[in-house]
Biopython code that builds the backbone (N, CA, C, O; Angstrom):
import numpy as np
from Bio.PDB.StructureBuilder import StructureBuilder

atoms = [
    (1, "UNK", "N", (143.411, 18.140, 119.605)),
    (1, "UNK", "CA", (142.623, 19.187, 120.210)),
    (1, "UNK", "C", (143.285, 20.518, 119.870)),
    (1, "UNK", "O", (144.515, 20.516, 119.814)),
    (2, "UNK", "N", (142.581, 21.736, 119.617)),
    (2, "UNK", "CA", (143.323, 22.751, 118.790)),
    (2, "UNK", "C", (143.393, 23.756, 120.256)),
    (2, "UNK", "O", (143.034, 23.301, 121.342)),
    (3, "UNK", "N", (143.681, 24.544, 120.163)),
    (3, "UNK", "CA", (144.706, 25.178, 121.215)),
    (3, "UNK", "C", (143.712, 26.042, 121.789)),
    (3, "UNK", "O", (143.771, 26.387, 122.970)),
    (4, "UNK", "N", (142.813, 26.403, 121.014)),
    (4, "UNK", "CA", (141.371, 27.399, 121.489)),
    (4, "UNK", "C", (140.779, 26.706, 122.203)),
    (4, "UNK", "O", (140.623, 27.078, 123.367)),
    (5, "UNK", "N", (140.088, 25.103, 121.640)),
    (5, "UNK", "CA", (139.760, 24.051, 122.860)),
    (5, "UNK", "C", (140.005, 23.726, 123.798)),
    (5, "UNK", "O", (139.195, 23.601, 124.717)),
    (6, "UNK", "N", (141.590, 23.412, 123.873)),
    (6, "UNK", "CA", (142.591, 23.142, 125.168)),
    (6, "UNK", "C", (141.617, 24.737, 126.063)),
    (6, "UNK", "O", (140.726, 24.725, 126.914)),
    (7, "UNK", "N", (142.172, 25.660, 125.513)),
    (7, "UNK", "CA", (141.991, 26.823, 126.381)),
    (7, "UNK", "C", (140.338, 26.476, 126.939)),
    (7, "UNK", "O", (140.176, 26.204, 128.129)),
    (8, "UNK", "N", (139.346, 26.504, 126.142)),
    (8, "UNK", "CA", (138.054, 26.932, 126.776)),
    (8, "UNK", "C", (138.017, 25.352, 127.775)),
    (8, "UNK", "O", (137.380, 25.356, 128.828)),
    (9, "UNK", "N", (138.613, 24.320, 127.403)),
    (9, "UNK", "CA", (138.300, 23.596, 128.604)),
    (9, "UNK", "C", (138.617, 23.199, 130.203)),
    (9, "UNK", "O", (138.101, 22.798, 131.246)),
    (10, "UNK", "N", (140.258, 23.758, 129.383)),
    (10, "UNK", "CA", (140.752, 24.273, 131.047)),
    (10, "UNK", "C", (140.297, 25.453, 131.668)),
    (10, "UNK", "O", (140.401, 25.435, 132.894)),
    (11, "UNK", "N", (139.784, 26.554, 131.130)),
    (11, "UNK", "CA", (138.955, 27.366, 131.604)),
    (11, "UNK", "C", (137.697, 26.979, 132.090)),
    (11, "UNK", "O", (137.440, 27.584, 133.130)),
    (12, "UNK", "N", (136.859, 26.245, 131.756)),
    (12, "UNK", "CA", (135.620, 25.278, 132.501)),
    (12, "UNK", "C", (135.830, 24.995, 133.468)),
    (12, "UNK", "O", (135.180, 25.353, 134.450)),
    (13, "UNK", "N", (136.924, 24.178, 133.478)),
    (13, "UNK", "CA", (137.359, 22.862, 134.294)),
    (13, "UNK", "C", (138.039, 24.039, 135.642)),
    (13, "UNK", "O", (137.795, 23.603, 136.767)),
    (14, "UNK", "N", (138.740, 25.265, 135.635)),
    (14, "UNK", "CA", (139.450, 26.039, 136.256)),
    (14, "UNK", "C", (137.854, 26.465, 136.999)),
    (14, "UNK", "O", (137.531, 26.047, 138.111)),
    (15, "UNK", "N", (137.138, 27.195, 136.304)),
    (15, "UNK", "CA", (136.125, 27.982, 137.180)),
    (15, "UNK", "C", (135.458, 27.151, 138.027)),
    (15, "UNK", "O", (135.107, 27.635, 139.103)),
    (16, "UNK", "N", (135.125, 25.680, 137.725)),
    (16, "UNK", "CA", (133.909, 25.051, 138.082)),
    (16, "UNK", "C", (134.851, 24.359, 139.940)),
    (16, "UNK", "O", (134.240, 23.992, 140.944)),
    (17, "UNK", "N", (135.869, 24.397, 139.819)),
    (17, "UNK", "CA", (136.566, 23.504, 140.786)),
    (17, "UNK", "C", (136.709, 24.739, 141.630)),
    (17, "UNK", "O", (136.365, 24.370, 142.753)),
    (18, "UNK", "N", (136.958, 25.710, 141.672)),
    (18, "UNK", "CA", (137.221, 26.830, 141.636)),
    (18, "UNK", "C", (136.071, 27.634, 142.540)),
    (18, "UNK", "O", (136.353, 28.211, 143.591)),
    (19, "UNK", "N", (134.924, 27.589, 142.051)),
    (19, "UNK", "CA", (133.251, 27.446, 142.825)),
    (19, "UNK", "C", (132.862, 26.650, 143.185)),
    (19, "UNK", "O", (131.806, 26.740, 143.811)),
    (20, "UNK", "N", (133.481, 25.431, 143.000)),
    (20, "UNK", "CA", (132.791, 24.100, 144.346)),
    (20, "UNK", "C", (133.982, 24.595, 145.133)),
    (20, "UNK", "O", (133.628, 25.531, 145.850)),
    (21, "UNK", "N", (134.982, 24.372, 145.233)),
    (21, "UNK", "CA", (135.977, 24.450, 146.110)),
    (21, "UNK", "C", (135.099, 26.142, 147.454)),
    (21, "UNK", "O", (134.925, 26.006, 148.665)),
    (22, "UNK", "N", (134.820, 27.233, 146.771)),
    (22, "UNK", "CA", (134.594, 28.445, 147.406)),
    (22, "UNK", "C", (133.106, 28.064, 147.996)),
    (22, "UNK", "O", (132.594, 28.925, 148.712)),
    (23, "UNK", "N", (132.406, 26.920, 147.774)),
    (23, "UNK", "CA", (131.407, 27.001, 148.088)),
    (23, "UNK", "C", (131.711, 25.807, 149.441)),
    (23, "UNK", "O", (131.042, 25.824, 150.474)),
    (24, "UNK", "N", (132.336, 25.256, 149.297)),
    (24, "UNK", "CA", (133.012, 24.277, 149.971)),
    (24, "UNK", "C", (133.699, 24.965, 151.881)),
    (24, "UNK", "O", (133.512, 24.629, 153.050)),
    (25, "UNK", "N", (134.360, 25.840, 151.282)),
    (25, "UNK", "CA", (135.075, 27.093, 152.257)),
    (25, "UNK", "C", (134.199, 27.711, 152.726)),
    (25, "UNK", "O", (134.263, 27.978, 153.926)),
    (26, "UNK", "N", (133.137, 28.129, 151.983)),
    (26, "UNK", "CA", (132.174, 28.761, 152.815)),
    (26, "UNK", "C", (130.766, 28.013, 153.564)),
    (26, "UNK", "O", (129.835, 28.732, 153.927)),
    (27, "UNK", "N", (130.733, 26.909, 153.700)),
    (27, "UNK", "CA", (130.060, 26.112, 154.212)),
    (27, "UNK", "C", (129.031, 25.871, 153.908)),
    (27, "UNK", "O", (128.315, 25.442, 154.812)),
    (28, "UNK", "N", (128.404, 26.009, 152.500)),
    (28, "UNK", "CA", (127.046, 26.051, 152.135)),
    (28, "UNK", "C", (126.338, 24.752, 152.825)),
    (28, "UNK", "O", (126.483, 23.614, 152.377)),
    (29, "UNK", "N", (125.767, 24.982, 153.658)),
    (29, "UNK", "CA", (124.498, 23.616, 154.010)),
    (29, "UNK", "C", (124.205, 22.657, 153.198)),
    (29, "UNK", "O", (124.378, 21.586, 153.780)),
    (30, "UNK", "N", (123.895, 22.534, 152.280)),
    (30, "UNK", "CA", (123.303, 21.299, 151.407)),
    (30, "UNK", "C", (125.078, 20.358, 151.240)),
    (30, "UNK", "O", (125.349, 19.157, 151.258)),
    (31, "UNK", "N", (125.653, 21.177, 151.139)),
    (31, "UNK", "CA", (127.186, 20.460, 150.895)),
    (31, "UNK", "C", (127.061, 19.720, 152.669)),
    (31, "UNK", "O", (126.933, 18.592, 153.145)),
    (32, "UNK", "N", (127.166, 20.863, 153.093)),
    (32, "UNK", "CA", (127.822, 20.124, 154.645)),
    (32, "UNK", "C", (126.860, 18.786, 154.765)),
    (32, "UNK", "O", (127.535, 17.756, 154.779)),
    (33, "UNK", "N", (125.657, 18.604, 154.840)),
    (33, "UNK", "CA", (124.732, 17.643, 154.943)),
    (33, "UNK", "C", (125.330, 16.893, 153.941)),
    (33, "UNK", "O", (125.496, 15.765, 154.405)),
    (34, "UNK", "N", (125.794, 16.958, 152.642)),
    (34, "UNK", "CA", (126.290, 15.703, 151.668)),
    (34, "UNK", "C", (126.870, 14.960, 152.426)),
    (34, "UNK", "O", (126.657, 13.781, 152.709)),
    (35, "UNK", "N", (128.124, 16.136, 152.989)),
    (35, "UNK", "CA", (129.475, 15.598, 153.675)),
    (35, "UNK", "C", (129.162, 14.943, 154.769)),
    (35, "UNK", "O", (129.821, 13.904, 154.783)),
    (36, "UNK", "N", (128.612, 15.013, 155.524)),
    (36, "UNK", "CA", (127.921, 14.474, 156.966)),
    (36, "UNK", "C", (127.219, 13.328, 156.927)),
    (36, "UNK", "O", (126.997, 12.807, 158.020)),
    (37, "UNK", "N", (126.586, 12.508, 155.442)),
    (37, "UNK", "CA", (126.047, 11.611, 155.408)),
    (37, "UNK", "C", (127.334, 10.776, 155.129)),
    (37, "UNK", "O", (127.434, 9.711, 155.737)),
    (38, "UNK", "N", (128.371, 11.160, 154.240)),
    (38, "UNK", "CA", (129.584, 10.476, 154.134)),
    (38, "UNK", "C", (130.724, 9.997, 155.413)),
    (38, "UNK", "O", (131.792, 9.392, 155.519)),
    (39, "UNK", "N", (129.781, 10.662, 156.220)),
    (39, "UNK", "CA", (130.456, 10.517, 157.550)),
    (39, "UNK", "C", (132.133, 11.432, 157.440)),
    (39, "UNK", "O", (133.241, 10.898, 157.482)),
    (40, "UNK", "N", (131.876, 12.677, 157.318)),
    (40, "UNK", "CA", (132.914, 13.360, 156.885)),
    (40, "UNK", "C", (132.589, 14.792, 158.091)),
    (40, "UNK", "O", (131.521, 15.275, 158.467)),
    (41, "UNK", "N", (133.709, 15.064, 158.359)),
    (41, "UNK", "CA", (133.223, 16.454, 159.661)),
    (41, "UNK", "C", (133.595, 17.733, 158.609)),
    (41, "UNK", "O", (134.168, 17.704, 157.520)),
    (42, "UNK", "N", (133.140, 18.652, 159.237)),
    (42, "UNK", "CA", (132.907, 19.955, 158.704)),
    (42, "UNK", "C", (134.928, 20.403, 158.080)),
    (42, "UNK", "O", (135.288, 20.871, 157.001)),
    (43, "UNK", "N", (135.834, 19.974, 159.371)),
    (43, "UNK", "CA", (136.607, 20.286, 158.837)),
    (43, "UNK", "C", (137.375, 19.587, 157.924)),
    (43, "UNK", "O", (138.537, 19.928, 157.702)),
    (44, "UNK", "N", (136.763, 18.478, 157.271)),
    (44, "UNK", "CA", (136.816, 17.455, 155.984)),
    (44, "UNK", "C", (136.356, 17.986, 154.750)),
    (44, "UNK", "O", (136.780, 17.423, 153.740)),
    (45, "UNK", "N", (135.474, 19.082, 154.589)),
    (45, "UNK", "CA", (134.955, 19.683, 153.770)),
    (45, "UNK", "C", (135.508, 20.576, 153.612)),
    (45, "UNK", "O", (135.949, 20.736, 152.474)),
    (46, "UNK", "N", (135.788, 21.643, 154.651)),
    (46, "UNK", "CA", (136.851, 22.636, 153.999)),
    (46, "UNK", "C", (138.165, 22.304, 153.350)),
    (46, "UNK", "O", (138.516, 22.650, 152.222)),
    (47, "UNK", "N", (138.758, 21.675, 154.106)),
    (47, "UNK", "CA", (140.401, 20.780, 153.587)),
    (47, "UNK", "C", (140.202, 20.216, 152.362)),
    (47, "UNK", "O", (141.272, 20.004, 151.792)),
    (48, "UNK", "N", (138.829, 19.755, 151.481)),
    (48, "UNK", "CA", (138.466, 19.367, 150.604)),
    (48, "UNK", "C", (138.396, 20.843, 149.543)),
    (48, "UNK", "O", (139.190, 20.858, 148.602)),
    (49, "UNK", "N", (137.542, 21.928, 149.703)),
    (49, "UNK", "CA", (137.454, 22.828, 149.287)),
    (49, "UNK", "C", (138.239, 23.724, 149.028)),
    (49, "UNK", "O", (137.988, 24.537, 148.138)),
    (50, "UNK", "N", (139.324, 23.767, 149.731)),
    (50, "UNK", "CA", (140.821, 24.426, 150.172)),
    (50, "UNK", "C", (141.838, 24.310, 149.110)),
    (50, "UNK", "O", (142.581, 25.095, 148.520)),
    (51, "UNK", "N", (141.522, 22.633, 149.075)),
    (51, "UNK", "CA", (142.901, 21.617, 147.925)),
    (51, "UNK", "C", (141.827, 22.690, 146.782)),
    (51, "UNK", "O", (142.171, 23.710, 146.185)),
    (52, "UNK", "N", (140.181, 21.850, 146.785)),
    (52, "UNK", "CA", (140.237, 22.625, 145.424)),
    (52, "UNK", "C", (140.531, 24.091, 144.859)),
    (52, "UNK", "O", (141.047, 24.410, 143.788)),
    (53, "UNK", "N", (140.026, 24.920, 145.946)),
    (53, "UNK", "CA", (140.804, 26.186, 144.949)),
    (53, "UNK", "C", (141.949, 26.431, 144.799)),
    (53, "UNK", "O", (142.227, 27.272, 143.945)),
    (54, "UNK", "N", (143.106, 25.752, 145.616)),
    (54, "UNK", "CA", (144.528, 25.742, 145.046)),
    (54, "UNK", "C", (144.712, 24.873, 143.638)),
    (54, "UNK", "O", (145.133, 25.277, 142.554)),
    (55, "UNK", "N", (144.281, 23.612, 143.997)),
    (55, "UNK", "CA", (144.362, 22.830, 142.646)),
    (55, "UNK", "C", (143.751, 24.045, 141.379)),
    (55, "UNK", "O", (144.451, 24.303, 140.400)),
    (56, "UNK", "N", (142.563, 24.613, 141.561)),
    (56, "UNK", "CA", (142.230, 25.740, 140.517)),
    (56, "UNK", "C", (143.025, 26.761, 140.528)),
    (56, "UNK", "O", (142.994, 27.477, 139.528)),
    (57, "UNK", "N", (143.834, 27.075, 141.496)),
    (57, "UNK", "CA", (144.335, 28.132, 141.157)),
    (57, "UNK", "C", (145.758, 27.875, 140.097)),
    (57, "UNK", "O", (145.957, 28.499, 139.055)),
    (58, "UNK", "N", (146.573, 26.892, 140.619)),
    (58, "UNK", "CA", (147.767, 25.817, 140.134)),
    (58, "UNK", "C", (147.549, 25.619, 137.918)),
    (58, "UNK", "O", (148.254, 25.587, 136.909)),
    (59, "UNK", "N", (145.985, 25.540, 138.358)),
    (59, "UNK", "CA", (145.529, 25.272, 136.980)),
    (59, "UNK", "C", (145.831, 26.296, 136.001)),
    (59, "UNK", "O", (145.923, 26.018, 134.806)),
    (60, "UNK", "N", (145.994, 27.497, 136.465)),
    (60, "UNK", "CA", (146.392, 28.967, 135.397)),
    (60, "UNK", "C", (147.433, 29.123, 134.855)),
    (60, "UNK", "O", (147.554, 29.556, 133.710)),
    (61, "UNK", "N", (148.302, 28.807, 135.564)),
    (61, "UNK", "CA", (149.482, 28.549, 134.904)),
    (61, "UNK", "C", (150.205, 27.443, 134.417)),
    (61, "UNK", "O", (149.826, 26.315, 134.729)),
    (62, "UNK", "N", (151.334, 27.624, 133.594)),
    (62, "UNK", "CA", (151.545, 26.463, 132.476)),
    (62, "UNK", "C", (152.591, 25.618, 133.451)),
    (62, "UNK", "O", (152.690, 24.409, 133.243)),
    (63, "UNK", "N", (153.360, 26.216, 134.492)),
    (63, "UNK", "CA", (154.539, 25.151, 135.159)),
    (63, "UNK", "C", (153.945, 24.568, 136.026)),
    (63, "UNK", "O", (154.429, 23.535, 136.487)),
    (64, "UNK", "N", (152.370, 25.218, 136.628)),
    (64, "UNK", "CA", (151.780, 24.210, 137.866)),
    (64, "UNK", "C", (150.846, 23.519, 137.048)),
    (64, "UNK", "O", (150.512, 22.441, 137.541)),
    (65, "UNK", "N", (150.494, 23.700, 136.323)),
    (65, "UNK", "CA", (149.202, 23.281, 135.392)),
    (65, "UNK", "C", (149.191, 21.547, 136.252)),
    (65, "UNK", "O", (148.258, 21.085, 136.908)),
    (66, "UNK", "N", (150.221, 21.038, 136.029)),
    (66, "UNK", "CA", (149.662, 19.272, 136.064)),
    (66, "UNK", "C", (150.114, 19.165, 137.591)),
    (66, "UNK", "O", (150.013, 18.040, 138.081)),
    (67, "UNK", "N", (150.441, 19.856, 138.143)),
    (67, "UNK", "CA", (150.391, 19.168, 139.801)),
    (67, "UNK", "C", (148.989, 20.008, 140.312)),
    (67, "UNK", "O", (148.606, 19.652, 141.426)),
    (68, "UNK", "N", (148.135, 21.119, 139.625)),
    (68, "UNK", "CA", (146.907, 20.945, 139.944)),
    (68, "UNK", "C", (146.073, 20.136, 139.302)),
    (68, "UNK", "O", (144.912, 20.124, 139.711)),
    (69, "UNK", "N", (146.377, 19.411, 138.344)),
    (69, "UNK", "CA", (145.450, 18.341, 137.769)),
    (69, "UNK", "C", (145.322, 16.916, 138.750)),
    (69, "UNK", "O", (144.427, 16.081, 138.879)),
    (70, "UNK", "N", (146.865, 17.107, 139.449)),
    (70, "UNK", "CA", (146.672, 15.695, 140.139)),
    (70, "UNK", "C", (145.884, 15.938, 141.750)),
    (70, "UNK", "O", (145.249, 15.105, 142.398)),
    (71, "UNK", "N", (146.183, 17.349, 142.088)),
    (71, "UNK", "CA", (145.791, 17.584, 143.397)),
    (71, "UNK", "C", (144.309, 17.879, 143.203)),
    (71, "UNK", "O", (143.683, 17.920, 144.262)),
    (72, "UNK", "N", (143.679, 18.072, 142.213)),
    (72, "UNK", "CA", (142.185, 18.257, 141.957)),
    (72, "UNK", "C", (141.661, 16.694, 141.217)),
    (72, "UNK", "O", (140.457, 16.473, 141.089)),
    (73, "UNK", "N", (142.620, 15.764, 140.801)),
    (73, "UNK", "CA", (142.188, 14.496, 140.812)),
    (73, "UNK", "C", (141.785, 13.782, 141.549)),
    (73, "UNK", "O", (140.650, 13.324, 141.677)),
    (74, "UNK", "N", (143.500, 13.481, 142.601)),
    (74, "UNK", "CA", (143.221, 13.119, 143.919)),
    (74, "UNK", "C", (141.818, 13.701, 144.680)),
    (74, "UNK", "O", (141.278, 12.856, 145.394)),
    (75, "UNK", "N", (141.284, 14.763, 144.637)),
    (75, "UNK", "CA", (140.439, 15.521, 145.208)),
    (75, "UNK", "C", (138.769, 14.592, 145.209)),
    (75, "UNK", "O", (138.026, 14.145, 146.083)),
    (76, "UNK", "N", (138.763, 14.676, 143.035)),
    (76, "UNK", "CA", (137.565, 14.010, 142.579)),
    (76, "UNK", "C", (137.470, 12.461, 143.336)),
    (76, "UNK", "O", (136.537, 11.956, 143.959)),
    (77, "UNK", "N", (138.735, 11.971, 143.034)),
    (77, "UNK", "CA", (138.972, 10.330, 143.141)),
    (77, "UNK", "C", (138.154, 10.058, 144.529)),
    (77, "UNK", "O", (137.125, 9.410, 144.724)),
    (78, "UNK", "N", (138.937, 10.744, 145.360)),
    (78, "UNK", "CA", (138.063, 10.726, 147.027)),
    (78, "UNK", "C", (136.279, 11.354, 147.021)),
    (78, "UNK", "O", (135.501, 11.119, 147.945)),
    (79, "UNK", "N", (136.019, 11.935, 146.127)),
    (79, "UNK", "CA", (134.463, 12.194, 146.728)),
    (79, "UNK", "C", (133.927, 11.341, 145.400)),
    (79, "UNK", "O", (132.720, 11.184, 145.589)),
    (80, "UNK", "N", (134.285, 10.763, 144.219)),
    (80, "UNK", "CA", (133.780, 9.740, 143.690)),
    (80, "UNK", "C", (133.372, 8.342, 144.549)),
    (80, "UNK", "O", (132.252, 7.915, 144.828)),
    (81, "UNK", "N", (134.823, 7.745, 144.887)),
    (81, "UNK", "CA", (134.682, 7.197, 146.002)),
    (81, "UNK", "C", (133.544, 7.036, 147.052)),
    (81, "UNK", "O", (132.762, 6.105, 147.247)),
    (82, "UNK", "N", (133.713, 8.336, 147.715)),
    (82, "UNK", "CA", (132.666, 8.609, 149.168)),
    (82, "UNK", "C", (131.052, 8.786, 148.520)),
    (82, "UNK", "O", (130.057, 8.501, 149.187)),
    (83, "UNK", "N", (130.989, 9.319, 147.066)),
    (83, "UNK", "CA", (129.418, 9.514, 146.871)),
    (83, "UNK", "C", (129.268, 7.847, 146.286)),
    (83, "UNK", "O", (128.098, 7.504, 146.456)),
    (84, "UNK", "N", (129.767, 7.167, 145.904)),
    (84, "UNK", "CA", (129.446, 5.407, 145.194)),
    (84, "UNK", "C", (129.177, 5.122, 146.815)),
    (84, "UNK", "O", (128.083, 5.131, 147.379)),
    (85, "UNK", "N", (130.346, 4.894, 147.338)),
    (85, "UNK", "CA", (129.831, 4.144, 148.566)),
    (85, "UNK", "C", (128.426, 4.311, 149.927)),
    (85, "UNK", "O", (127.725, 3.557, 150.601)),
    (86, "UNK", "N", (128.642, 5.847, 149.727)),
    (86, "UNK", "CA", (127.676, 6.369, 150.649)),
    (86, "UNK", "C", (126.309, 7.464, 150.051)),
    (86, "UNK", "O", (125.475, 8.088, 150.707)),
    (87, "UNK", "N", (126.446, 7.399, 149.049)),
    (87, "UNK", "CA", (125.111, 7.587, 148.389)),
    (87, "UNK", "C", (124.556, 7.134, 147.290)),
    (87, "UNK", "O", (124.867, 5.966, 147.059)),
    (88, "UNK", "N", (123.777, 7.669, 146.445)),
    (88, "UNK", "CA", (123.792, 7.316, 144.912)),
    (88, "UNK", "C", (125.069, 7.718, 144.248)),
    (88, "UNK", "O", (125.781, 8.602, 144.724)),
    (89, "UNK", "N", (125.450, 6.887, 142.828)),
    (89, "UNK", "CA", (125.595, 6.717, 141.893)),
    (89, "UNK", "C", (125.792, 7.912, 141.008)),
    (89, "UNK", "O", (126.828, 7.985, 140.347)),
    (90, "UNK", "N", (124.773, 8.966, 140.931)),
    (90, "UNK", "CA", (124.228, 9.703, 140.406)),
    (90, "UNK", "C", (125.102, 10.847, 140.847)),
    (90, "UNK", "O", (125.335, 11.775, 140.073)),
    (91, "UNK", "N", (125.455, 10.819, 141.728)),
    (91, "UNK", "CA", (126.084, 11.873, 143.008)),
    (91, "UNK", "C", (127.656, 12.050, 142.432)),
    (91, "UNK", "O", (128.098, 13.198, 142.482)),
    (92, "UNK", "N", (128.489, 11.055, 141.916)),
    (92, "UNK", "CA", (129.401, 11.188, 141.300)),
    (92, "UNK", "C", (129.713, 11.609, 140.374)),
    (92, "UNK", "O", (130.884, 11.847, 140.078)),
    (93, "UNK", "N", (128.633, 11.830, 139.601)),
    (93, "UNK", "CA", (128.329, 12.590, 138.330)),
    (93, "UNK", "C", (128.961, 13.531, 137.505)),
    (93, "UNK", "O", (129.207, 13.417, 136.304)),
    (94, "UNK", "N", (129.242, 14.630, 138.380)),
    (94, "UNK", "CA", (129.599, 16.430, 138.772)),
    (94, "UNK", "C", (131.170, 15.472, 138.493)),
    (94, "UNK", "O", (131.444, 15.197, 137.325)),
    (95, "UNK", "N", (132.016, 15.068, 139.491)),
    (95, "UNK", "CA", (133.749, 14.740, 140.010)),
    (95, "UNK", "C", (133.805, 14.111, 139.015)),
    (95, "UNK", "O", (134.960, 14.239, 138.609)),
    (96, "UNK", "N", (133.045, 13.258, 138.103)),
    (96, "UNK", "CA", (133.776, 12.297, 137.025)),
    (96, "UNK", "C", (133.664, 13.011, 136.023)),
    (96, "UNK", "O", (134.665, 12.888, 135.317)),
    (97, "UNK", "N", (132.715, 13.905, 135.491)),
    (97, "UNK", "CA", (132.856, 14.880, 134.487)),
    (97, "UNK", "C", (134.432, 16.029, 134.677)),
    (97, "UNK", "O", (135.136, 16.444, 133.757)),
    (98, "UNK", "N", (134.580, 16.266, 136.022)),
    (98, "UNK", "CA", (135.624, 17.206, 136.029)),
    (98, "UNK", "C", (137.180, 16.175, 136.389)),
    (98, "UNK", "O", (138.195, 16.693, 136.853)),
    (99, "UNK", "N", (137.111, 15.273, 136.192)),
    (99, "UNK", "CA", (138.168, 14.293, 136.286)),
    (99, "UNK", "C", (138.419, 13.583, 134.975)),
    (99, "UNK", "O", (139.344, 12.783, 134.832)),
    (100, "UNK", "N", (137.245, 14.023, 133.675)),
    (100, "UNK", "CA", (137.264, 13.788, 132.506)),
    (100, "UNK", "C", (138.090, 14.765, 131.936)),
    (100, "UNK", "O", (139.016, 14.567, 131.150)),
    (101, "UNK", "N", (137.542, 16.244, 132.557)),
    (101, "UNK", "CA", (138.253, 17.417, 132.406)),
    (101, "UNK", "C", (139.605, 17.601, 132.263)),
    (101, "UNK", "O", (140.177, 18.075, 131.282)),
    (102, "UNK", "N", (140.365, 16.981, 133.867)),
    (102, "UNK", "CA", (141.253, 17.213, 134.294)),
    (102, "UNK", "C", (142.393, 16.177, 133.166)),
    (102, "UNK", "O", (143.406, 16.513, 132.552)),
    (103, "UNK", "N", (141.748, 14.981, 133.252)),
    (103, "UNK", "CA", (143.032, 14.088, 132.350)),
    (103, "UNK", "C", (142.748, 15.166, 130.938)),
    (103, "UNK", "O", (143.649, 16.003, 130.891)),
    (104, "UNK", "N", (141.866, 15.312, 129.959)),
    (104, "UNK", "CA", (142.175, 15.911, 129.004)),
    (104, "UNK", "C", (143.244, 17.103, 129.166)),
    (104, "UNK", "O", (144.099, 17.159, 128.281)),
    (105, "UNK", "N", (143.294, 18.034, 130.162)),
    (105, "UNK", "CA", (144.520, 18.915, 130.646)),
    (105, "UNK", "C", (145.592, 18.579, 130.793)),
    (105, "UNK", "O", (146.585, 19.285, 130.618)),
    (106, "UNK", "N", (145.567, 17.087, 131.247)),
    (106, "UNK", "CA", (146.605, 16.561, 132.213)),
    (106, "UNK", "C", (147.677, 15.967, 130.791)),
    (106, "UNK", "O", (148.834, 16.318, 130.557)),
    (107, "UNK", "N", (146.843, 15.004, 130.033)),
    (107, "UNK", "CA", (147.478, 14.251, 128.723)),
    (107, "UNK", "C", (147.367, 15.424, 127.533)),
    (107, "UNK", "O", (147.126, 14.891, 126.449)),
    (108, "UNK", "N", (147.464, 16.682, 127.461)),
    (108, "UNK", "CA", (147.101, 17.809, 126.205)),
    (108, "UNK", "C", (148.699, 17.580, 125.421)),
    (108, "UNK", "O", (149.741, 17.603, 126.076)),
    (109, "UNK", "N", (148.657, 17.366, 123.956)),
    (109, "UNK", "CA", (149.654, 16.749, 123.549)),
    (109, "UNK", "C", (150.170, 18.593, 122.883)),
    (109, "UNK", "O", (149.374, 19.464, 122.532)),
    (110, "UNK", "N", (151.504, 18.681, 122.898)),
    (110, "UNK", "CA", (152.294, 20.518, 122.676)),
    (110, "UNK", "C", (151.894, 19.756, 121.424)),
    (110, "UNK", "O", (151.760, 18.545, 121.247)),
    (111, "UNK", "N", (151.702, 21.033, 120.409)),
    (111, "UNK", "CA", (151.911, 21.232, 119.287)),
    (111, "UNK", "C", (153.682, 20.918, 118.736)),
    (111, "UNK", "O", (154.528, 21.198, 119.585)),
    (112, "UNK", "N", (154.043, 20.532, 117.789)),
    (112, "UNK", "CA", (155.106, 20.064, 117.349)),
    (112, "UNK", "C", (155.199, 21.316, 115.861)),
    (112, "UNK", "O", (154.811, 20.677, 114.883)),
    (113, "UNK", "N", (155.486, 22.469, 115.517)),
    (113, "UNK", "CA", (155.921, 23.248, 115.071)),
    (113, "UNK", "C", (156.966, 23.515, 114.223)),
    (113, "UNK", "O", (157.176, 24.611, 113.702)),
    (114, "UNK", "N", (157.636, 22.497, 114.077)),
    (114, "UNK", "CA", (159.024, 22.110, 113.377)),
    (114, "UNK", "C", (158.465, 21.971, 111.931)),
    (114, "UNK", "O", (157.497, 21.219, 111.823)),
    (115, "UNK", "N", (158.901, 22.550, 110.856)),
    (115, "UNK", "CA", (159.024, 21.994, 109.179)),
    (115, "UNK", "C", (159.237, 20.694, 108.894)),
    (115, "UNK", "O", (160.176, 20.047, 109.358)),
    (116, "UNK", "N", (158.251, 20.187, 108.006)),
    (116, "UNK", "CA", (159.153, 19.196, 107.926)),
    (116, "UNK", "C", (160.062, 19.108, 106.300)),
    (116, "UNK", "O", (159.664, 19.787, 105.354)),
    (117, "UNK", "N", (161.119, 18.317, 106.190)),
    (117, "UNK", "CA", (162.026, 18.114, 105.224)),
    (117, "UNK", "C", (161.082, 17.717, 103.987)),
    (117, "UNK", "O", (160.082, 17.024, 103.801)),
    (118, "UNK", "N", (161.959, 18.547, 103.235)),
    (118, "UNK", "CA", (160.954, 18.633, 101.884)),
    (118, "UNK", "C", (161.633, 17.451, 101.130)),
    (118, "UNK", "O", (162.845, 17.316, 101.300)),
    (119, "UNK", "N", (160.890, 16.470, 100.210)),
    (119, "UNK", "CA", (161.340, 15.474, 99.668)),
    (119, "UNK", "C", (161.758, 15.646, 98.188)),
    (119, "UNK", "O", (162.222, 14.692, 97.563)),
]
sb = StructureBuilder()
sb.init_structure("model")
sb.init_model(0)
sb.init_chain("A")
sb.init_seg("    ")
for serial, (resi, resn, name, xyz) in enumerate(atoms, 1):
    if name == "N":
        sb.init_residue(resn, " ", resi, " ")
    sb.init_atom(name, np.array(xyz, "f"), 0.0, 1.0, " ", f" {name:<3s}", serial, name[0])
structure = sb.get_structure()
């Protein structure tokens, strides 16, 4: 993956967690009703929304980079989870795309920069 890629996808992956998480904090209705069929209380959704914009925020920089990949994993893993069991299928959709995201961030292999020995 070339280094412009790395960038525009952790940038995706940064904004999108980033605006569920703020939409999360701010209680948008259609969320709270998700959460409420999951049998989840209001303050389950924020604490959910909370991790995510730290996990997004963690994501900007290069020394937190992978302990927000795991705290926005952990995050997906639990509402993958809660939407299979307690709704459609379909509903998981959104968290497994950004948990596709997150391992590509998480496993991004450094460039190796070294010459090599001329034969």
């Amino acid at each position: 993956m070339s280094k412009k890629c790395g960038c525009i996808i952790r940038t995706v992956v940064t904004l999108a967690y980033a605006g569920c998480g703020a939409a999360k904090l701010a209680g948008q209705a259609s969320l709270r009703e998700k959460f409420f069929n999951w049998g989840w209380k209001t303050k389950d959704m924020k604490i959910m929304g909370a991790a995510e914009v730290a996990g997004a925020a963690l994501l900007t920089l290069k020394p937190t980079r992978k302990l927000g990949c795991l705290i926005l994993g952990a995050a997906s893993i639990c509402k993958i989870i809660a939407s299979l069991t307690h709704s459609s299928p379909k509903d998981a959709l959104p968290d497994s795309i950004g948990l596709i995201g997150l391992l590509c961030i998480f496993f991004k292999k450094k460039k190796n920069y070294t010459s090599h020995p001329s034969a």
